[in-house]
MARFI-78123 format. One record per residue (C-alpha): residue in one letter; chain; x, y, z. Coordinates in nm, 4 decimals, padded with zeros to 6 digits. Layout:
residuo:cadena:xx:yy:zz
a:A:X:Y:Z
...
//
This chain:
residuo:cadena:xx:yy:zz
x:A:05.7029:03.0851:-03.0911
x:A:05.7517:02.8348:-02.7865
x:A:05.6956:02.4935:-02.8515
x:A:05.4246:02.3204:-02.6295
x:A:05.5160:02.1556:-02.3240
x:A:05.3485:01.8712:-02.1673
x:A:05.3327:01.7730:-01.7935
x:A:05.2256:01.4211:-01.6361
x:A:04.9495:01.5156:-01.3959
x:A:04.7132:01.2455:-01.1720
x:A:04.3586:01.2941:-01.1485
x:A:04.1168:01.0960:-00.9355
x:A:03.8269:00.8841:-01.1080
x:A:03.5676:00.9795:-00.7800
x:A:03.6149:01.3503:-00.6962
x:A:03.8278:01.5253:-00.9766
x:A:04.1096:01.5704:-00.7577
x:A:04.4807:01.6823:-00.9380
x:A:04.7865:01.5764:-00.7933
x:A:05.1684:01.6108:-00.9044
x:A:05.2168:01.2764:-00.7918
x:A:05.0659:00.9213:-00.7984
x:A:04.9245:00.8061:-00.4198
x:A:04.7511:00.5255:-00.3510
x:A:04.4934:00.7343:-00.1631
x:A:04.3386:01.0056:-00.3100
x:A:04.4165:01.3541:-00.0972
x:A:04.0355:01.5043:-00.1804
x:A:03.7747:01.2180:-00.1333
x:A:03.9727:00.9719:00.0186
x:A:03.9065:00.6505:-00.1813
x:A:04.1958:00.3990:-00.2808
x:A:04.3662:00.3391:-00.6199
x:A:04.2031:00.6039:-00.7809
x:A:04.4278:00.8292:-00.9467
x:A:04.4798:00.7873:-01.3247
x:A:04.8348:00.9550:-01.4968
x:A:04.6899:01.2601:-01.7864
x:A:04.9224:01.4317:-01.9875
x:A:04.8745:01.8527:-01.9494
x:A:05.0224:02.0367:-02.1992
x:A:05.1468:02.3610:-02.0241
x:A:05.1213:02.6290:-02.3547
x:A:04.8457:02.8973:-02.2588
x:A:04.5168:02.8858:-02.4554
x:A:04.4287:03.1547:-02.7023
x:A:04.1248:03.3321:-02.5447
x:A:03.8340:03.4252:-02.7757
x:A:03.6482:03.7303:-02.7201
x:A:03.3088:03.7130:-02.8482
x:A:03.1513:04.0543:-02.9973
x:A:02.7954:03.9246:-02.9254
x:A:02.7823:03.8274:-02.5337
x:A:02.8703:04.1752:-02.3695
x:A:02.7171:04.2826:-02.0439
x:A:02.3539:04.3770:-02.0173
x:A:02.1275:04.5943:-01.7978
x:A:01.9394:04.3345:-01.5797
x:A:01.6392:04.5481:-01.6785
x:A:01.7138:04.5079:-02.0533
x:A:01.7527:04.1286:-02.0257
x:A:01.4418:03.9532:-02.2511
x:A:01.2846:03.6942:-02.0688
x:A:01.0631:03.5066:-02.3143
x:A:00.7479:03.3235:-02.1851
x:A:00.8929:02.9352:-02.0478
x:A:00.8295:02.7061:-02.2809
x:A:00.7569:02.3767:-02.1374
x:A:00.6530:01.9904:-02.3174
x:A:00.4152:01.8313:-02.1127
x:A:00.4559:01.4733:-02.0990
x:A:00.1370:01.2336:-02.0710
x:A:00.3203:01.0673:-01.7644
x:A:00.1252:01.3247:-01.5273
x:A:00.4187:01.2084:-01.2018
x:A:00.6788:01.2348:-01.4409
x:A:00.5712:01.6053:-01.4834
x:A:00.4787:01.6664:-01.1337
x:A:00.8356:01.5887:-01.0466
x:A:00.9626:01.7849:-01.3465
x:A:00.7834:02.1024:-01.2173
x:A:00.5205:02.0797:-01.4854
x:A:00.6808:01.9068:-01.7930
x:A:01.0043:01.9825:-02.0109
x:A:01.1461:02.3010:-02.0015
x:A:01.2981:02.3770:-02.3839
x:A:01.6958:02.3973:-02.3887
x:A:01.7326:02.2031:-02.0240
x:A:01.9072:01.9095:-01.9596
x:A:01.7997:01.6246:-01.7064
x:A:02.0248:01.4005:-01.5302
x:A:01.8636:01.1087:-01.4221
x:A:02.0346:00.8536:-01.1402
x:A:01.9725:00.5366:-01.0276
x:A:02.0371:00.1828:-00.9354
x:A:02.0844:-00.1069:-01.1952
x:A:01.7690:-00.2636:-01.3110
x:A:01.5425:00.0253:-01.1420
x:A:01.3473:00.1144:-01.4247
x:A:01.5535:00.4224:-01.5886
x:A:01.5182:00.2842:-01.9348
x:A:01.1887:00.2251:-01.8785
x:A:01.0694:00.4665:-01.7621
x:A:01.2211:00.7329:-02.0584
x:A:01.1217:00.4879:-02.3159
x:A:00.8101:00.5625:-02.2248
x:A:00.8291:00.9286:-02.2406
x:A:00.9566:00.9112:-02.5288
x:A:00.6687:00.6926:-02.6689
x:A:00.4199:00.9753:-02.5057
x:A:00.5772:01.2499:-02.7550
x:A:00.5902:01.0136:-03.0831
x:A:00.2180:00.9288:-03.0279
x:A:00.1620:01.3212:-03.0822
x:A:00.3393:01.3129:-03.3627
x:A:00.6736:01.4811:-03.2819
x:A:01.0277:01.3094:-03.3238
x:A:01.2007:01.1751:-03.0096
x:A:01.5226:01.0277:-03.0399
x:A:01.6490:00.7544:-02.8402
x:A:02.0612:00.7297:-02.8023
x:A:02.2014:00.3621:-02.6261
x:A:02.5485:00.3748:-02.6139
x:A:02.4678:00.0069:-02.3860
x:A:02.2173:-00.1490:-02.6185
x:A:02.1754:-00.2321:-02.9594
x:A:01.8630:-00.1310:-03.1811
x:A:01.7122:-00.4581:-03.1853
x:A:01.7660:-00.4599:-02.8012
x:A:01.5751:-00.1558:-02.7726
x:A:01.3011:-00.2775:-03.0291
x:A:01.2442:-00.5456:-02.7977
x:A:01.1894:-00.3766:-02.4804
x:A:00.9268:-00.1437:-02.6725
x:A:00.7295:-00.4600:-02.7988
x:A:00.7197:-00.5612:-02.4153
x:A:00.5782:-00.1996:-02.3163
x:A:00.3320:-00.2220:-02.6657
x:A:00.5661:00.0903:-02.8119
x:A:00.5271:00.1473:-03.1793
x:A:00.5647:00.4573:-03.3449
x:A:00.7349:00.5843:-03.6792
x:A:00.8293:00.8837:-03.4723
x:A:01.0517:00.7381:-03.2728
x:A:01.4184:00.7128:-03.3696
x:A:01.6341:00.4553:-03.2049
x:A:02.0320:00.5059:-03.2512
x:A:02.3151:00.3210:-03.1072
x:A:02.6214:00.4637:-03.0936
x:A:02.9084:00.5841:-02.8595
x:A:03.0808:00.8364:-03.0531
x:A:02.9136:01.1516:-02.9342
x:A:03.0258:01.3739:-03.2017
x:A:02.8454:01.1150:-03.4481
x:A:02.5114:01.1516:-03.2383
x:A:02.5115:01.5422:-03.2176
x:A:02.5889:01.5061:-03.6066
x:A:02.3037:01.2908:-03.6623
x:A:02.0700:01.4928:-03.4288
x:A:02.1521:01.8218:-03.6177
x:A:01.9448:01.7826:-03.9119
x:A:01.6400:01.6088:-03.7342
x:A:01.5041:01.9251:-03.5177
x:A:01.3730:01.6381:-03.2459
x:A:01.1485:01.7836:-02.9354
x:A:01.3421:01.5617:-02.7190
x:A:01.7049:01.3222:-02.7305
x:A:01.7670:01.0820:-02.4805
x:A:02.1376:00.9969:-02.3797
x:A:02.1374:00.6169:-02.2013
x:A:02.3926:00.6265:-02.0755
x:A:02.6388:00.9474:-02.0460
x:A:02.9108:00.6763:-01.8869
x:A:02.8635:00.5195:-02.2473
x:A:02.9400:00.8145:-02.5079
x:A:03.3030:00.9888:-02.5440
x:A:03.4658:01.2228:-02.7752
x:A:03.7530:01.0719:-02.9789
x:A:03.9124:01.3724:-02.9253
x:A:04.0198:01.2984:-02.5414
x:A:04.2454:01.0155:-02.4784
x:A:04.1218:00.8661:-02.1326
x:A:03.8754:00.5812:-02.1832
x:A:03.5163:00.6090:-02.1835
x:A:03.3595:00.6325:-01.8621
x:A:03.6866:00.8176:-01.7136
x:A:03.6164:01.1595:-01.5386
x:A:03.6939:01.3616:-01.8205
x:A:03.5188:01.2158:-02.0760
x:A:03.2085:01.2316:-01.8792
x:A:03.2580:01.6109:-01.7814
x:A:03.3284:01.7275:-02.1275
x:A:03.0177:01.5076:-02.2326
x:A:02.7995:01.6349:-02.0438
x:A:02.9117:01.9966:-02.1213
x:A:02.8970:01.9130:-02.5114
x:A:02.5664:01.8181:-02.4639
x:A:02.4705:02.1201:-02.2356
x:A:02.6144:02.3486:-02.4986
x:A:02.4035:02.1561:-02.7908
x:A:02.0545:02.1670:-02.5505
x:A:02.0898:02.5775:-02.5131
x:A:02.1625:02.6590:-02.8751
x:A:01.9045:02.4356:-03.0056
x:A:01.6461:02.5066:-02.7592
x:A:01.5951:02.1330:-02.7293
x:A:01.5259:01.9725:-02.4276
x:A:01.7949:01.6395:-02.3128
x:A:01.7847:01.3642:-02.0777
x:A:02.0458:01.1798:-02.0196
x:A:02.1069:00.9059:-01.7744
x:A:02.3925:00.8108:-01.5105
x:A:02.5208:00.5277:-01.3571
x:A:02.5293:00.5337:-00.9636
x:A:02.8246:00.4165:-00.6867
x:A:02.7514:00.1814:-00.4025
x:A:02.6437:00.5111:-00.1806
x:A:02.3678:00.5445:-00.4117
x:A:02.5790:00.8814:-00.5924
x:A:02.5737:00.9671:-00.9376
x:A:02.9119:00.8446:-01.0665
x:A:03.0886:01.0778:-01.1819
x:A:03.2303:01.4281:-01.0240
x:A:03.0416:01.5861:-00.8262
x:A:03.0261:01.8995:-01.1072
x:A:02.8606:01.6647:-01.3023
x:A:02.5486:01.8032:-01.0743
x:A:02.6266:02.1656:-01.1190
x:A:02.6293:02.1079:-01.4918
x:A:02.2738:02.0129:-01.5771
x:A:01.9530:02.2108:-01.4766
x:A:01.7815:01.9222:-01.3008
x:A:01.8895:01.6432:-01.1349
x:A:01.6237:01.3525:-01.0843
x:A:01.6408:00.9881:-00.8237
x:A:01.4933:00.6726:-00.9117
x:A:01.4915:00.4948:-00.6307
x:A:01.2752:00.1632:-00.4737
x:A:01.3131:-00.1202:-00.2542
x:A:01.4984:-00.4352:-00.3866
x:A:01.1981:-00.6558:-00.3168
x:A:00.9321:-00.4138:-00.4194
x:A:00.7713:-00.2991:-00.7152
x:A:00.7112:00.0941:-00.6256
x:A:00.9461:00.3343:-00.7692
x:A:00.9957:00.6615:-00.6197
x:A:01.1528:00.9155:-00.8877
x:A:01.2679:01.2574:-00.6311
x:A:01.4413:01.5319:-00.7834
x:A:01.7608:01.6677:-00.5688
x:A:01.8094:01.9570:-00.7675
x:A:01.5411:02.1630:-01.0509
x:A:01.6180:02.5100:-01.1504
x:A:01.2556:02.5421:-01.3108
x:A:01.0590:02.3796:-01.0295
x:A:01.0585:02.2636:-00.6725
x:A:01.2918:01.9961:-00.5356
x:A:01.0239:01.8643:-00.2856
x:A:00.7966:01.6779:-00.4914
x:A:00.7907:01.3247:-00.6021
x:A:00.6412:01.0968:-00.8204
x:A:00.5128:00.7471:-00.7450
x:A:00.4831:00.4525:-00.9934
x:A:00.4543:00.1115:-01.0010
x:A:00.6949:-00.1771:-01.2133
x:A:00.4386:-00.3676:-01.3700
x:A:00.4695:-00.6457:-01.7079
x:A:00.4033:-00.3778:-01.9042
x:A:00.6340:-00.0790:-01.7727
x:A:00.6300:00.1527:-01.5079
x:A:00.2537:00.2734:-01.3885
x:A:00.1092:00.5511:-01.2407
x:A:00.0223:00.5430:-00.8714
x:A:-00.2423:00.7911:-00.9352
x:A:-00.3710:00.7515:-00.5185
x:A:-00.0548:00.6193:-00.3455
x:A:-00.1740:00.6891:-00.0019
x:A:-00.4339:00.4183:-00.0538
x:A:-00.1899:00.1766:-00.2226
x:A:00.0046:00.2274:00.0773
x:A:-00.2445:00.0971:00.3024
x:A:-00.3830:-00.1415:00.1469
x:A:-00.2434:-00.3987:00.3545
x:A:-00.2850:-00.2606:00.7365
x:A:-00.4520:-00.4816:00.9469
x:A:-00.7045:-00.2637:01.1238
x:A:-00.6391:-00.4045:01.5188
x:A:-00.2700:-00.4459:01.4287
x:A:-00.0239:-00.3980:01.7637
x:A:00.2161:-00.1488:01.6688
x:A:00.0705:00.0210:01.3617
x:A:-00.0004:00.3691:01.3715
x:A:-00.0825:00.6257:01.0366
x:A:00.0940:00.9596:00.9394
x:A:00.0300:01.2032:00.7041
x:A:00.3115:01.3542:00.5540
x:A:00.3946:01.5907:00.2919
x:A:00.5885:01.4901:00.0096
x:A:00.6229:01.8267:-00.1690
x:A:00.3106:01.9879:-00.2199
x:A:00.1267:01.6189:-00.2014
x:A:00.0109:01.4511:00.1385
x:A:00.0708:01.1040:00.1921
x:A:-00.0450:00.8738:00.4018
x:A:00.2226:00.6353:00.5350
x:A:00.1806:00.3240:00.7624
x:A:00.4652:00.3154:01.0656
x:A:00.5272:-00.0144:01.2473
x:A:00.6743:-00.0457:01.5446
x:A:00.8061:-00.3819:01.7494
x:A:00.9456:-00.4248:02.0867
x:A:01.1279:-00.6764:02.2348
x:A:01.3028:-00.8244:02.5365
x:A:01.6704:-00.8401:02.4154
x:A:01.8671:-01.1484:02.3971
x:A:02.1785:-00.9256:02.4579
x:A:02.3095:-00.7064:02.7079
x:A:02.3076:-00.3812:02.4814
x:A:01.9522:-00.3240:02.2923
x:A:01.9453:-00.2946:01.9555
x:A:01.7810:00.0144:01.7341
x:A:01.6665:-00.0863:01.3719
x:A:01.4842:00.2035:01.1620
x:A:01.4025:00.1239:00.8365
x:A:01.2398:00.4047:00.6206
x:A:01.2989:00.7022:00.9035
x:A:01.6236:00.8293:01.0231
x:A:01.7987:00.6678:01.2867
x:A:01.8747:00.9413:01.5278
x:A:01.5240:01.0575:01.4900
x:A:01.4377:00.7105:01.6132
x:A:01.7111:00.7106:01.9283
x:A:01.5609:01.0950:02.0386
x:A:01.1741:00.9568:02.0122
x:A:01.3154:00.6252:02.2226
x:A:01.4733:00.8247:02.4928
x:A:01.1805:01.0816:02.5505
x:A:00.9369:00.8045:02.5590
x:A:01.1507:00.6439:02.8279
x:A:01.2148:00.9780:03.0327
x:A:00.8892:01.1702:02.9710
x:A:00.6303:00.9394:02.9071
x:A:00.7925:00.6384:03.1684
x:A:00.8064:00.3831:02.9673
x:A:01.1005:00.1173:03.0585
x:A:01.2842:00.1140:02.6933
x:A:01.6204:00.0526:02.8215
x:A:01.6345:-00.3490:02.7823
x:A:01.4194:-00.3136:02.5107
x:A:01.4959:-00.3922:02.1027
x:A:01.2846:-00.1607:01.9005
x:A:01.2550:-00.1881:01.5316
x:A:01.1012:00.0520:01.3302
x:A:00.8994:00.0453:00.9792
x:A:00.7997:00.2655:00.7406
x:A:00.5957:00.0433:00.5171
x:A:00.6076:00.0750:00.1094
x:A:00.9661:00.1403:00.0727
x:A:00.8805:00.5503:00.1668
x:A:01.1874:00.7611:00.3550
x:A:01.0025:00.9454:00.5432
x:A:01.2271:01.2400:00.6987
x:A:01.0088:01.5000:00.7917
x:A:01.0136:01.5469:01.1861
x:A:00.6087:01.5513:01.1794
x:A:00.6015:01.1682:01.1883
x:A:00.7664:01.1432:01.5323
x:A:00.4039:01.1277:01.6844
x:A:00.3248:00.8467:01.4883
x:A:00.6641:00.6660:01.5413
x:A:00.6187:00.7389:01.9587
x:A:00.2394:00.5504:01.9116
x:A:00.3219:00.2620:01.7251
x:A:00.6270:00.1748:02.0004
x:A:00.4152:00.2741:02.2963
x:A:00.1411:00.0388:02.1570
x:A:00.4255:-00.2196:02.0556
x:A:00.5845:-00.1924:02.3944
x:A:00.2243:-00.2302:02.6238
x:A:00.0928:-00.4697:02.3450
x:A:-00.2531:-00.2095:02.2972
x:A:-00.3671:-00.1387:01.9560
x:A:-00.3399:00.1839:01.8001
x:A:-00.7606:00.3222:01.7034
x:A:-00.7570:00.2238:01.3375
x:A:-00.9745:00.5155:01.2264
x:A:-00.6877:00.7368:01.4202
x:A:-00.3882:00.9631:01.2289
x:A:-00.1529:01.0726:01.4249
x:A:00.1092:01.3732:01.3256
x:A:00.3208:01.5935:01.5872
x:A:00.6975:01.7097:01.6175
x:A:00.7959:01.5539:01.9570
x:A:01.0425:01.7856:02.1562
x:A:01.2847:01.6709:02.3976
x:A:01.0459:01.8036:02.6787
x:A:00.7849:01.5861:02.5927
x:A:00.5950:01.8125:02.4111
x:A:00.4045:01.8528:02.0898
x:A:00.5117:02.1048:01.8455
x:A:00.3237:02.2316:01.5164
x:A:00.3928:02.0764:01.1791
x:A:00.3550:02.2905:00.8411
x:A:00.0139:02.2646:00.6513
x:A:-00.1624:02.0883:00.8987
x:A:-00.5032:02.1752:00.7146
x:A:-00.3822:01.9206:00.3616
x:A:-00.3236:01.6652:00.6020
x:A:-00.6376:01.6023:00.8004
x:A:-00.7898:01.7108:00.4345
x:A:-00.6090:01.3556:00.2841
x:A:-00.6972:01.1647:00.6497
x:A:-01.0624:01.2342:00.6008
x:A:-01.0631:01.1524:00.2174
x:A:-00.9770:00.8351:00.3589
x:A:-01.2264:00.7674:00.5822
x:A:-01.0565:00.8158:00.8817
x:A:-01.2687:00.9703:01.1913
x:A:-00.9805:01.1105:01.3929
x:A:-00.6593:01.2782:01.4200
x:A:-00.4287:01.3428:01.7059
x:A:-00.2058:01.6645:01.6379
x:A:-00.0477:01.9360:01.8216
x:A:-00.3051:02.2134:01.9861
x:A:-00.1039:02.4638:01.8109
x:A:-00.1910:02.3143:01.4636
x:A:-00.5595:02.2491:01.5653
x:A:-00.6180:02.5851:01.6057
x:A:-00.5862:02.6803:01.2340
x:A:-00.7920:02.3820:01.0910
x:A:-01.1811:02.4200:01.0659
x:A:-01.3709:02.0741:00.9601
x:A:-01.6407:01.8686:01.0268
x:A:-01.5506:01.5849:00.8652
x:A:-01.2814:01.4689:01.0937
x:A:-01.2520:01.4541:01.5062
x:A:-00.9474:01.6858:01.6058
x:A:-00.7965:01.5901:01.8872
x:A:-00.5457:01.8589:02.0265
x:A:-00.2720:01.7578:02.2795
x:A:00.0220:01.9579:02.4294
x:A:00.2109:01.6694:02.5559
x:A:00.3081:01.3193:02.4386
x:A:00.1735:01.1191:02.7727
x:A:-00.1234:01.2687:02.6561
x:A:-00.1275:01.1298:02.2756
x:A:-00.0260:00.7831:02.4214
x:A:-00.3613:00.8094:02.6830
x:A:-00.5665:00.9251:02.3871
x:A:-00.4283:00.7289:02.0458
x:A:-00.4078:00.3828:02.2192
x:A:-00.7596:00.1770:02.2479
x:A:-00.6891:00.0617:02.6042
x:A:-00.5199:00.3961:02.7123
x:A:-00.7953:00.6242:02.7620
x:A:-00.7341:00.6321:03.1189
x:A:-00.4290:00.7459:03.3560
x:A:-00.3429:00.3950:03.4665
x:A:-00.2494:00.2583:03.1518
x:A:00.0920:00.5159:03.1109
x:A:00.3565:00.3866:03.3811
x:A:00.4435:00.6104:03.6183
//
């Protein structure tokens, strides 16, 4: 029999990447001082063939009714597609200090109360670390288990025999096997982790969460297979200086990727925004210059989002563009058609853009509401405060349809708003009396209609 031979092999700590030799650059994602020496050993693996997994008829293949744990967080499960499906694991991202912890310390609390065991793994915190926290967010339950401990083979040990409804990993970064040499943390250790874990979740039909740390581009550290891996992949994400927390899922093979959940970092944990449209504008000045409404769709939910707009002389010779909560070429295309269709002079202007409560907005149906708040900005008119605006703006000039224009006036007129600019194709499917449509083709004729001193033909330049 051939005795095993090993092989010196460098793989990067960002993207997975192999190479024969050490670089200073890594060939696949391009980052510096990356690569970390492995030892390969070169014998071939005995293959196993298992007797029970053959190939089946697609028509014979069971399919059980989904079994899903509802969590008393009712964001948390709109984001989740309707709660915890048995056997799946999460992945859960997000900056230091967001609120991860939080956040599944709290479901985890909303299971114990029903009397079901949760446990808790911290590879970062001790038990009396995590005790405190729970006092702070009035968590006390004797179903609750708390365990801190890096050695993952010791937690899947320990969870064996307890039959939990859910386990929490904070953080995967934290745990290792013994078994690999590279340190915890290292690309390996979190790939074969995460697959142990994976593995464990689908033979025990238990449902794990487990949470990552992210890079400086706001990525999951980690490789990137770290994604493919799990069933759902979940973003906390929030501004630095505000206390709303957006959780978004980027990937969910039980449920859509579109929806999000809103809460709010409060003394005693995160909080439900149960109506976040009127949280988000609470604080709108009603004759503000430069202010205009949208309602967009986040998912299957309408929101409505305040935009802010400011103009100004620049100091320099080149004018500067500044978009904060929309995306920046959306913001260049809506500047240049305002300045070639609708005539207004733009090109010494600085124009800084704001989509208030720390929202991304990225849908193209707020480009309406982006081209009022800058036209009212730019000939210092306020936007109508009982006025919503929404409309795709084409390079024409023109106003295009947005999806499900019908939930959006719905949400403007829950409100108490009294009238809504939109695109004539959209009005055309909406029937309501508790809202004013007003249908335009073009955007000179939003600007004429949306701004309070622009009802008339003077007031766009020509």
């Amino acid at each position: 029999m051939a005795a095993n031979k090993t092989r010196t092999m460098y793989v990067c700590q960002q993207c997975g990447k192999e190479s024969h030799r050490w670089e200073g650059k890594c060939p696949g994602c391009g980052e510096w001082n990356t690569l970390v020496e492995k030892v390969v050993s070169s014998s071939a693996p005995q293959r196993r063939i298992s007797s029970e997994n053959r190939p089946q008829k697609l028509s014979q293949v069971e399919t059980p009714p989904e079994e899903r744990t509802p969590l008393a967080l009712t964001e948390f499960n709109r984001v989740l597609g309707g709660g915890l499906v048995s056997g799946s694991l999460v992945l859960l991202g997000g900056e230091p200090g967001i609120g991860k912890s939080t956040l599944l310390l709290q479901a985890c609390a909303c299971l114990a109360s029903d009397g079901r065991d949760v446990v808790y793994v911290s590879g970062e915190e001790t038990p009396r670390q995590t005790k405190l926290r729970a006092a702070r967010l009035g968590i006390d339950s004797d179903h609750l288990y708390v365990l801190s401990e890096t050695d993952l083979e010791a937690v899947i040990s320990h969870i064996d025999g307890m039959n939990p409804c859910l386990v929490v990993i904070d953080s995967i970064q934290a745990v290792s096997l013994p078994e690999l040499e590279p340190t915890t943390g290292s690309i390996v250790q979190v790939r074969e982790c995460t697959m142990r874990l994976m593995h464990w979740a689908k033979s025990s039909h238990v449902p794990v969460i487990i949470t990552g740390h992210v890079t400086k581009e706001g990525a999951i550290a980690g490789p990137k297979v770290l994604e493919h891996i799990v069933d759902c992949v979940l973003y906390l994400e929030g501004e630095q200086f505000s206390s709303y927390r957006l959780l978004r899922s980027a990937k969910n093979r039980f449920g859509s990727t579109n929806e999000v959940g809103i809460f709010e970092m409060q003394a005693k944990g995160m909080v439900e925004v149960s109506n976040p449209s009127q949280v988000f504008l609470s604080q709108r000045l009603e004759q503000a210059i430069g202010s205009a409404v949208v309602p967009t769709l986040e998912g299957s939910r309408p929101l409505l989002v305040e935009i802010q707009a400011l103009t100004n002389t620049t100091a320099f010779g080149l004018p500067r563009r500044t978009a904060n909560g929309i995306d920046f070429g959306r913001l260049l295309m809506i500047a240049a058609v305002l300045s070639r269709r609708a005539y207004l002079k733009l090109g010494n202007q600085d124009i800084i853009v704001n989509a208030t409560g720390g929202i991304q907005i990225k849908e193209p149906a707020a480009d309406l509401a982006i081209a009022l708040a800058i036209a009212s900005s730019y000939k210092d008119e306020g936007v109508d405060p009982e006025l919503v605006a929404v409309g795709e703006i084409g390079l024409s000039g023109e106003l295009r349809g947005v999806s499900q224009p019908e939930r959006r006036v719905a949400e403007a007129a829950r409100l108490g708003f009294k009238r809504c600019i939109l695109p004539s194709s959209s009005a055309r499917h909406i029937h309501t009396k508790d809202i004013q449509l007003i249908p335009v083709g073009t955007l000179r004729e939003a600007i004429k209609a949306g701004l309070t001193g622009g009802k008339n033909e003077d007031n766009v330049e020509e």
